[in-house]
N, C-alpha and C positions, 0 to 999 in steps of 0.2 A: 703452596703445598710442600710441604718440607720433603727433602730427598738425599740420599747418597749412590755411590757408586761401587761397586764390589770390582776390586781386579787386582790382577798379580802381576806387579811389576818388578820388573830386576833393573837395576843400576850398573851398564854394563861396563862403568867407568871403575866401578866397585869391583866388580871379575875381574877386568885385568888387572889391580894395582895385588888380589891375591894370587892371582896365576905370577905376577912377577914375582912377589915374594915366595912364591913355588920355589919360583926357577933360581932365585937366591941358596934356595934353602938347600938345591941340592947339590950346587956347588963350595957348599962348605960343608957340609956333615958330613963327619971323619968317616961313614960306612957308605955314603955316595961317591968318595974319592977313586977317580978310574975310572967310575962307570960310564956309559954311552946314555947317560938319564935324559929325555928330552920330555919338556910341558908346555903347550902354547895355545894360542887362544886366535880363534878365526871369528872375530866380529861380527862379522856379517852372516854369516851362520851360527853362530850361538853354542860353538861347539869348543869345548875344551879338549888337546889332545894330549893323551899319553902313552908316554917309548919310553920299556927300559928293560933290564937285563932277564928279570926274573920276577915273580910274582910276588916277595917277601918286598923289594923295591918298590914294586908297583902299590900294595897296601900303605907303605911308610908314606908315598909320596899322596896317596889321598888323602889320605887321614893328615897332612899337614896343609893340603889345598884344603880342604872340611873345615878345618881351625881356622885359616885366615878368612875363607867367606865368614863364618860367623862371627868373628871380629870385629868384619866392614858388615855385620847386620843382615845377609842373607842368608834366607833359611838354608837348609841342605835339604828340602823337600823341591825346593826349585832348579834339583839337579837329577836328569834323568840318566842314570848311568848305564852303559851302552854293556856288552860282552865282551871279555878278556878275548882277544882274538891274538895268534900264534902272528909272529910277523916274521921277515927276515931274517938270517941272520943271528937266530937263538931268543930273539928279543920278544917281548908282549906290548902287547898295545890295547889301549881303551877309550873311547870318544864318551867322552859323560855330553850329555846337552841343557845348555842350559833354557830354561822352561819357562817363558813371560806371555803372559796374556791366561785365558780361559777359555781352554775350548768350549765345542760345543756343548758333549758330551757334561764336562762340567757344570756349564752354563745350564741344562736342562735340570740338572739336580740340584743347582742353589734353586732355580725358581720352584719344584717341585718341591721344596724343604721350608720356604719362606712363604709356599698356599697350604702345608700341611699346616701351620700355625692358627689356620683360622682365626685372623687378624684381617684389621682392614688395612692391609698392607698389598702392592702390588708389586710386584717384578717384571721386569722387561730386558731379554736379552738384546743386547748392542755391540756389534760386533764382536771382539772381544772381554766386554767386562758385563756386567749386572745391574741396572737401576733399577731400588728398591724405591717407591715413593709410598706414602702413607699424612693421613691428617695429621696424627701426633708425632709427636719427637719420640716420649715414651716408647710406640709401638716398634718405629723405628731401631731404636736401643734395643728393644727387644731380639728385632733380628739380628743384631751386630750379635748380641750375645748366643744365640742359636748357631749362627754360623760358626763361631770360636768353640765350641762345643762339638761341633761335628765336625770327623774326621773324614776334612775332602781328598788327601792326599797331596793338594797343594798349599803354598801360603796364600794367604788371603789380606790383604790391604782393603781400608773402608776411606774412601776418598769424597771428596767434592761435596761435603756436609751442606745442604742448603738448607732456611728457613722460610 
């Protein structure tokens, strides 16, 4: 019985090599010269951090972290961005996280999206991802395409194609 997998993965080999080129970027751009800019990346929490002088810094430096994930292919929907928080020292600070797997919440509503189809197409949540199984391939397609269509909020990857 022909099958796939629904899930949201991130390459976190991908994150760092754009957080490095952050942390490049603000060491040379002529209006980061001076500052106290810092960007760094806690792997094992999934969290991206940001210190810098003032909030006009703080925008420049996302919007050129935002560039490079898209670059290396990940969405900027897989980035939950945290609250400008006042920090020491005159400085802001922001934790963006980065966001892999499917909760549950999401998990409820791909299945709830792929029985409104009235298809003979089944879903099953699995810890973090979605197995959609179904007789045909066709029906199957079909819900890759429904899913790309609705706006979940996160990205969406269709993996483990079986026949």
């Amino acid at each position: 019985m022909p099958s796939f997998d629904v899930v949201n993965e991130v390459d976190m080999q991908e994150v760092d090599n754009a957080v490095n080129m952050t942390k490049k970027m603000t060491t040379t751009r002529y209006d980061f010269r001076g500052s106290k800019s810092e960007v760094s990346l806690d792997r094992k929490a999934g969290v991206i951090r940001i210190l810098t002088e003032d909030n006009m810094k703080l925008k420049a430096i996302e919007g050129e972290l935002s560039t490079n994930l898209s670059k290396r292919g990940i969405s900027p929907r897989a980035l939950d961005m945290g609250k400008v928080e006042n920090a020491s020292g005159d400085m802001v600070r922001r934790e963006i996280r980065v966001v892999a797997g499917i909760d549950a919440e999401k998990a409820r509503e791909i299945v709830k999206l792929v029985k409104g189809m009235k298809s003979k197409v089944q879903a099953k949540i699995m810890d973090e991802q979605v197995r959609v199984t179904g007789k045909k391939r066709d029906d199957l397609q079909a819900v890759i395409a429904l899913l790309k269509e609705a706006d979940l909020g996160i990205p969406l990857q269709y993996v483990n194609m079986r026949d």
